[in-house]
N, C-alpha and C positions, 0 to 999 in steps of 0.2 A: 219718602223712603229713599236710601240710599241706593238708589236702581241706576246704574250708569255703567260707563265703559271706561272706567278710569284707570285702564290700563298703562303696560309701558310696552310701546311699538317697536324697539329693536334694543338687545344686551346693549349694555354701556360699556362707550368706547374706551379702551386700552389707556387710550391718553389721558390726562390729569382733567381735562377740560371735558365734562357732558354735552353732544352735541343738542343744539334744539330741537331735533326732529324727534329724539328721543323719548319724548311726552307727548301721548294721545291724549285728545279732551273731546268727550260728548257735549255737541252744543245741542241735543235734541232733547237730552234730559234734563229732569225737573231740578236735580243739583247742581247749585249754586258751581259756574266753572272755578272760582279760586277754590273750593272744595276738593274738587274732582285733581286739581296741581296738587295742593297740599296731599291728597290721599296718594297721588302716587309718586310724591318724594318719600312720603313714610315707607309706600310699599315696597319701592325700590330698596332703601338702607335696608328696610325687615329681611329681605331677600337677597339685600350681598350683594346686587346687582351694583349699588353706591355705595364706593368708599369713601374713607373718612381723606379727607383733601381733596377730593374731587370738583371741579369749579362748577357753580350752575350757572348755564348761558345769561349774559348779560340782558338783565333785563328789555333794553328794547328789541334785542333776537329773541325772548321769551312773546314778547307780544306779535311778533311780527309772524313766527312761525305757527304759534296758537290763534292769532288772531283775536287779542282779547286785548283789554286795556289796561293801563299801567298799575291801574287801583287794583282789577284783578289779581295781576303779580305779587303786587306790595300783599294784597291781603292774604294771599296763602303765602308768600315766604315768612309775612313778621314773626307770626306765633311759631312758626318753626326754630326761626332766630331765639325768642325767648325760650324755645321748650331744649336749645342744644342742641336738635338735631340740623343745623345749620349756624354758621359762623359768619360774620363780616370781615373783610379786611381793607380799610379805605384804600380807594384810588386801586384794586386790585379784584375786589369781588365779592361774591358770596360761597360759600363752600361746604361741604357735608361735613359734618365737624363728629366727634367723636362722644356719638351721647350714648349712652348707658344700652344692653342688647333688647334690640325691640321685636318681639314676634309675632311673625306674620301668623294670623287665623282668619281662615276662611269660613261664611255663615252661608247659610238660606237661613231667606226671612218672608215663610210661609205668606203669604198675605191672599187669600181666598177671594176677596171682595176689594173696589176699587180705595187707592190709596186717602188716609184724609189727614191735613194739616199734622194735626196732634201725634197722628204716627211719625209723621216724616221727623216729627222736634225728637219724639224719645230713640230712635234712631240716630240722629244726626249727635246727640247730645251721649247716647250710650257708645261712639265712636271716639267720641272726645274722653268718657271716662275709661274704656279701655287703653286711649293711646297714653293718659298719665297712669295708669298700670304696667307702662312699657308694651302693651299689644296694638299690633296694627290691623282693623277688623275691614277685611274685604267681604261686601253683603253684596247677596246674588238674591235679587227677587223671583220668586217661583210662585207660581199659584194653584200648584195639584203638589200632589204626593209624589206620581211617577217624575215629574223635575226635578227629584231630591238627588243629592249627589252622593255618592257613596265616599267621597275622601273630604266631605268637611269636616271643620271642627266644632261646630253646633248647628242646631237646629233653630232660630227662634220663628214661633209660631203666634204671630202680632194680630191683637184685636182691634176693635170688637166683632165677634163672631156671633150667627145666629145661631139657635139650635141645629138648626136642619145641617151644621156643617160638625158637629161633633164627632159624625162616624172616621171624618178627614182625620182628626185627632189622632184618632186608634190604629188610623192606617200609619198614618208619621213615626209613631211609636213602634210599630212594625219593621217600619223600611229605614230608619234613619240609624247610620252607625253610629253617629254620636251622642251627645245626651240633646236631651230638650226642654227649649226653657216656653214657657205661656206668659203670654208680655201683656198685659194689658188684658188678659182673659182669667176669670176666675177660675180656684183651682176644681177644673171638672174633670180632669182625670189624676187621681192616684197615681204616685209617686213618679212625678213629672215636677220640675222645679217650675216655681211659678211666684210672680211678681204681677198684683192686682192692683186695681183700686178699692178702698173699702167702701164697695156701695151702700151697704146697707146702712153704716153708720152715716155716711152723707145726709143719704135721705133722712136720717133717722134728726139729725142735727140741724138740719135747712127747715125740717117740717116745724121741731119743736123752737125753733125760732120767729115763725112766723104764728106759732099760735102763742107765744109770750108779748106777741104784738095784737092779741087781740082775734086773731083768725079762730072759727068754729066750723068751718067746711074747710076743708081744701080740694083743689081739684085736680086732680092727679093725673097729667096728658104725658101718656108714653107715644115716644118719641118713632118707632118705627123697628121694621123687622130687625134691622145691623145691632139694633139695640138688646134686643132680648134678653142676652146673657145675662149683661149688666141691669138689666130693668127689673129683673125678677129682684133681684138683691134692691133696688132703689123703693120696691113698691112694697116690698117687706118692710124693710125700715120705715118708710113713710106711714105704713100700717101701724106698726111699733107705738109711735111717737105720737100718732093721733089715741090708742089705747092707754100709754103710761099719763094723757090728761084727762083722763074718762069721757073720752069720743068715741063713740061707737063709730067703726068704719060705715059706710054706706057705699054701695056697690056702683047708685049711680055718681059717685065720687072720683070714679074712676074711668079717663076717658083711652080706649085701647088703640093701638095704631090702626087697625081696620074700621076704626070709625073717623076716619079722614083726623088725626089733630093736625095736619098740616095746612089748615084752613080754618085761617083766622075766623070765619061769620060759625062754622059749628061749633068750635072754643066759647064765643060769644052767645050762642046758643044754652048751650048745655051750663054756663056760666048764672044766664037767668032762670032755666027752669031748674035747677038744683039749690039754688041761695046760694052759694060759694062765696066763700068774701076774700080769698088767698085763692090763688092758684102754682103748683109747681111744676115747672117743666124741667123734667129729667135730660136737658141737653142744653151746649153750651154754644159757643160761638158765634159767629155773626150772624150766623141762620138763627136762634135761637134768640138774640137778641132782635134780630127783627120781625119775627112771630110776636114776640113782646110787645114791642111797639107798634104790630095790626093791633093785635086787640084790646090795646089800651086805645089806639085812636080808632078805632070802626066801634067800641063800647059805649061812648059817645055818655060815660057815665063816671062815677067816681071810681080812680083806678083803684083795683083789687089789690093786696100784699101778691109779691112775684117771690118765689125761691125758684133757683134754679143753679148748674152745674157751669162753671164755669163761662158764663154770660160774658156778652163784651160789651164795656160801660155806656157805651153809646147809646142812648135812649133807653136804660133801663137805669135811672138814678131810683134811692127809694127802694132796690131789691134787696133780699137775704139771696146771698152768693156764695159757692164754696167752689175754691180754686184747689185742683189739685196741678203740680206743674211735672210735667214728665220727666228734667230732670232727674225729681224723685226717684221716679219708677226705672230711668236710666240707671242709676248711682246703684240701686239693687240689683239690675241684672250683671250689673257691670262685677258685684260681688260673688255674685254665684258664678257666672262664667268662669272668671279666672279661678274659681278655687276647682273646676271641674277641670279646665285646660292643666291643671296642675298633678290631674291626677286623684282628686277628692271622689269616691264613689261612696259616698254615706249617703244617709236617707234623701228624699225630697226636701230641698228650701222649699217655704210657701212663705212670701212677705206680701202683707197687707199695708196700702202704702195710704194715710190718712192727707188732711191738709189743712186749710184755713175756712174760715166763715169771714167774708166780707158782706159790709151792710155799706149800700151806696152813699155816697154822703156821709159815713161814717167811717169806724176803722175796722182794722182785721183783728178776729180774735182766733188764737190758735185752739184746734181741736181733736182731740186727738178719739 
């Protein structure tokens, strides 16, 4: 998540030239420091604080004051250079150059529960598509309701979220002046803009994949409480998909997060006394890839068909996979936002953001 202090430490000086001192950098946070430069050169021009011909300190006074390395520098000046909001001039410097008006907006980005991977990318990634929108998106992490600030210009309210935190929802919607968007959370409240995943067809795609490969049980391990929201929709579809091939579900088909699946030997268990011949697990990542590969090596049997949700390829060749890439989900919010910073007060967006079916050792077939 974009949780940092990438502020700017004192008005820019009078003079044509930026002093160094003039850019604060968080070295505690989880964001990348040529991040934390680059956001507050934008933030600066957004705010008028930088004008256009203004010099930025010579790079090895950028590293010397920030305390960062040269690659640092280089990587948050380049894209700046290519986006305009910065110029070259050999043998003379780098300078604020005069790119198109860029506006500053300020977010909370709700986040209830500890930060993971996947959020930080559709984050990081929906900052990139607001800045070619011309917005420059300063995110303030908060994790209750009463942290909300009353002069943002949105709320975003980032999953996955469990049930138990829905009533948070009601409150945001209550207390937040500005509009609110649901990132990553399915649309559970009414007219709230919201940008999901489409679980249920996932499931619904991963499952009838793996029984065109033959599978006649599957065994359906949810993944844990963070999950629920999404899980109800994953276990519908998986439901779905065993029905449209004339499978009757079966109950013990189904392994719930309160029966430990995060232990490979009861997967392994429940795997033999059910017959299962697929198994899918509704989670991706390295964690999930390597639950994979317990209990394919503690099964000590012929490996089962694996679906599962963005998996990482290492030790799971041989899977039905379905990648959804946050981008995506970025590129959506990034549409709604600016049409509400604009002024847009029409109905709720709801976008339902689909993806791909990879098959290991095979290729990607798109799925909509």
């Amino acid at each position: 998540m974009l949780g940092f202090l990438c502020g700017v430490g004192m008005v820019a000086s009078k003079q044509r030239d930026i002093a160094p001192g003039y850019f604060r950098l968080n070295p505690r946070s989880k964001v990348p420091l040529y991040l934390q430069l680059r956001a507050a050169i934008e933030q600066g021009v957004a705010r008028g604080e930088l004008s256009p011909g203004q010099r930025i300190p010579p790079e090895p006074d950028l590293c010397a004051s920030l305390r960062v390395s040269t690659t640092t520098v280089k990587n948050a000046l380049g894209p700046l250079v290519e986006a305009g909001v910065l110029y070259r001039r050999p043998r003379h410097g780098t300078f604020i150059g005069d790119a198109p008006m860029v506006h500053a907006v300020r977010l909370d980005v709700l986040v209830p529960a500890p930060e993971e991977s996947f959020q930080k990318a559709m984050l990081a990634d929906l900052s990139v598509a607001l800045r070619v929108r011309n917005y420059a998106a300063e995110f303030r992490p908060v994790s209750s309701v009463a942290e909300l600030g009353g002069t943002r210009d949105a709320v975003l309210c980032v999953g996955p979220w469990p049930p138990s935190m829905l009533p948070m929802l009601a409150e945001a919607e209550g207390a937040a002046s500005g509009p609110i968007l649901l990132l990553d959370i399915p649309p559970v409240r009414p007219g709230l803009d919201c940008v999901h995943v489409a679980n249920a067809s996932i499931a619904q795609a991963v499952t009838a994949r793996l029984i065109e490969r033959g599978a006649t049980r599957v065994l359906y391990c949810s993944m844990g409480e963070r999950e629920q929201l999404n899980d109800e929709g994953r276990l519908a579809g998986y439901q779905a998909a065993l029905r449209e091939a004339g499978i009757t579900p079966d109950p013990a088909w189904v392994m719930r997060a309160d029966e430990g699946p995060d232990r490979p030997s009861r997967i392994i268990r429940r795997l033999a006394s059910t017959g299962a011949d697929a198994v899918f697990f509704p989670i991706g990542g390295f964690y999930g890839s390597l639950l994979v590969g317990l209990v394919r090596q503690t099964a000590g049997v012929k490996e089962p068909l694996v679906g599962g949700i963005e998996l990482d390829p290492a030790g799971v060749s041989g899977t039905v996979d379905y990648r959804v890439e946050p981008t995506d989900l970025a590129e959506a919010a990034a549409r709604i936002l600016c049409r509400r910073f604009e002024g847009d007060t029409g109905p709720a967006q709801v976008v339902a953001i689909s993806g791909r079916l990879v098959e290991r050792g095979g290729t990607a077939n798109g799925h909509e």
